[in-house]
N, C-alpha and C positions, 0 to 999 in steps of 0.2 A: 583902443577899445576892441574888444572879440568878438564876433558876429560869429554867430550858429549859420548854417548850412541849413537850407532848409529841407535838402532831403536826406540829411542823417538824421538815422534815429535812433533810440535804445533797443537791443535783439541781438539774436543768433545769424550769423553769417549761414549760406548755406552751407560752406564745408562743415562749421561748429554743427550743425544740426546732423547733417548725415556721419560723423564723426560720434555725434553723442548716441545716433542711432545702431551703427556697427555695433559698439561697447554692450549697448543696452540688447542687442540681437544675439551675439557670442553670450552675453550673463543669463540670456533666458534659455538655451542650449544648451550650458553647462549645468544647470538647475534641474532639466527634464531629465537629461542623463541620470543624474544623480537620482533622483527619482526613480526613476525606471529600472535602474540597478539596482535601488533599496526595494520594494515592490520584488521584485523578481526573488533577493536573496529570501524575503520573507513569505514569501510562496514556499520555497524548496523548503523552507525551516517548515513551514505548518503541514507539507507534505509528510518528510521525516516523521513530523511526531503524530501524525494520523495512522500512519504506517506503521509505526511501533505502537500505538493502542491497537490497532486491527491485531498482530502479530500474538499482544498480550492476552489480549479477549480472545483469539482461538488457541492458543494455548490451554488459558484455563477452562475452557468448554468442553476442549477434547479431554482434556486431560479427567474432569468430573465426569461425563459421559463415560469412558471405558472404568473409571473406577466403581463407578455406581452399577455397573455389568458384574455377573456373577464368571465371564469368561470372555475373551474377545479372541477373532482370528483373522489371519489374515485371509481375505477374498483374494485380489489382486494385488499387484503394488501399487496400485491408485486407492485400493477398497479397504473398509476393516470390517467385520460385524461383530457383535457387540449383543450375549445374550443378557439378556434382563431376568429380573428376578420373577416375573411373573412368564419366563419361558418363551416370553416374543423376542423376536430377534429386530433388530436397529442396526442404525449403518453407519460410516461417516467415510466421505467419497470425497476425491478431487472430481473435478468435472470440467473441463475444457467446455464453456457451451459453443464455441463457435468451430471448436476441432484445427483449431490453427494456435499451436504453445509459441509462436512471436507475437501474438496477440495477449497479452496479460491481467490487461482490464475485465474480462469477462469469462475468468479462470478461477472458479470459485472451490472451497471444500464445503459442501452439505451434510448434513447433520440429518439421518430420514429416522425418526420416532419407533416406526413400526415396517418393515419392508413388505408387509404384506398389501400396504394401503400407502397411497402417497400423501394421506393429509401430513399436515403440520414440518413438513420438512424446511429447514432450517438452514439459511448460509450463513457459515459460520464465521467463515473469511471471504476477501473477494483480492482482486490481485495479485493469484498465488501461480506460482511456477514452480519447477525441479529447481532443485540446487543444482551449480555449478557443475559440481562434482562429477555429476550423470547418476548417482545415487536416485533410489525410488523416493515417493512420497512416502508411503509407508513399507516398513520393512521386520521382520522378527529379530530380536536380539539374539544371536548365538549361543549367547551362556541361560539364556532364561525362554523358554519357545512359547509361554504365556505370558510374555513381556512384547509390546510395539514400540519402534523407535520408527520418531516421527521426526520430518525433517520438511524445508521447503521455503522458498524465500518469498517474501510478501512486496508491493514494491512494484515502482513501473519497470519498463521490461530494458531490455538493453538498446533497442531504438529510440533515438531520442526525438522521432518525428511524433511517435506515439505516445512520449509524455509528455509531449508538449500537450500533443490534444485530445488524451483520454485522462491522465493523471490530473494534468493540472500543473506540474510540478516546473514545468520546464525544463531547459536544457541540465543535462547530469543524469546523475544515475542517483533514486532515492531508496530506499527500503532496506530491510533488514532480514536476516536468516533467523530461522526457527528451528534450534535440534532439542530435542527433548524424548524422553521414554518414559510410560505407562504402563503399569498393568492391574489387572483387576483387584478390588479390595476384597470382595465378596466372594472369592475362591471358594472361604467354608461354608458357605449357603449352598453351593453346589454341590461339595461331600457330604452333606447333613442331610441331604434329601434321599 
């Protein structure tokens, strides 16, 4: 006949418990990871495509603004003006506000209505630096000297301390380049006057 033990019972030995514990500690570590990685990549993706609507939307800003101008010229190579039809003059300006171009975030082009008054002034883009190249922000086309070619990357900056914690984007580099040329449509409003 078999006699039970009276102090065995049915359960997990300690090793089976901290063994099932290890397993269950390394699966929830490789789970965060993976998280953390997917999160991260989808930041830098929704950065990208914020970055390229910012790029697109000043594009076509600028681009309406000097055409809707019966002339534009160049101020500086950060500056343009842009005379309007009713003979006021209007601007659209890079603008460093903090005066330090490693800083990106707070590098905007302004769009000013009237340069006589500062109401209604407009940023057009924010995030913007020089291209690479060392080329201006704005510049006259050669073959056309009533023509702007306009240039400039959007995009956090080339430190990656600073998109981590001004873009957003994290670690990498996000944004995109803008080259593109303009000139006024309304030229013969000016000869007809």
């Amino acid at each position: 006949m078999r006699t039970t033990c009276p102090f065995s019972r049915a359960g997990f030995t300690i090793m089976e418990t901290m063994l099932a514990s290890l397993v269950f500690g390394l699966l929830a570590v490789g789970i965060m990871t993976a998280y953390r990685y997917i999160i991260l990549e989808a930041r830098a993706g929704s950065s990208q495509a914020r970055f390229l609507g910012m790029a697109r939307i000043a594009q076509e800003r600028i681009t309406r603004y000097v055409e809707n101008g019966k002339a534009v010229s160049l101020l500086s190579s950060n500056t343009i003006t842009i005379v309007l039809a009713n003979s006021k003059l209007s601007s659209i300006a890079y603008v460093d506000l903090d005066n330090n171009p490693a800083t990106v975030s707070n590098n905007v082009i302004l769009y000013t209505p009237d340069i006589d008054t500062t109401n209604g002034v407009l940023t057009l883009c924010s995030f913007v630096r020089p291209l690479d190249d060392g080329s201006w922000i704005f510049t006259n086309l050669p073959s056309s000297p009533s023509a702007i070619r306009v240039g400039f990357h959007v995009g956090d900056g080339t430190n990656a301390a600073e998109a981590a914690d001004t873009a957003g984007t994290g670690l990498g580099f996000q944004g995109t380049e803008v080259r593109f040329s303009v000139t006024s449509r309304n030229l013969q409003k000016w000869y007809q006057q």
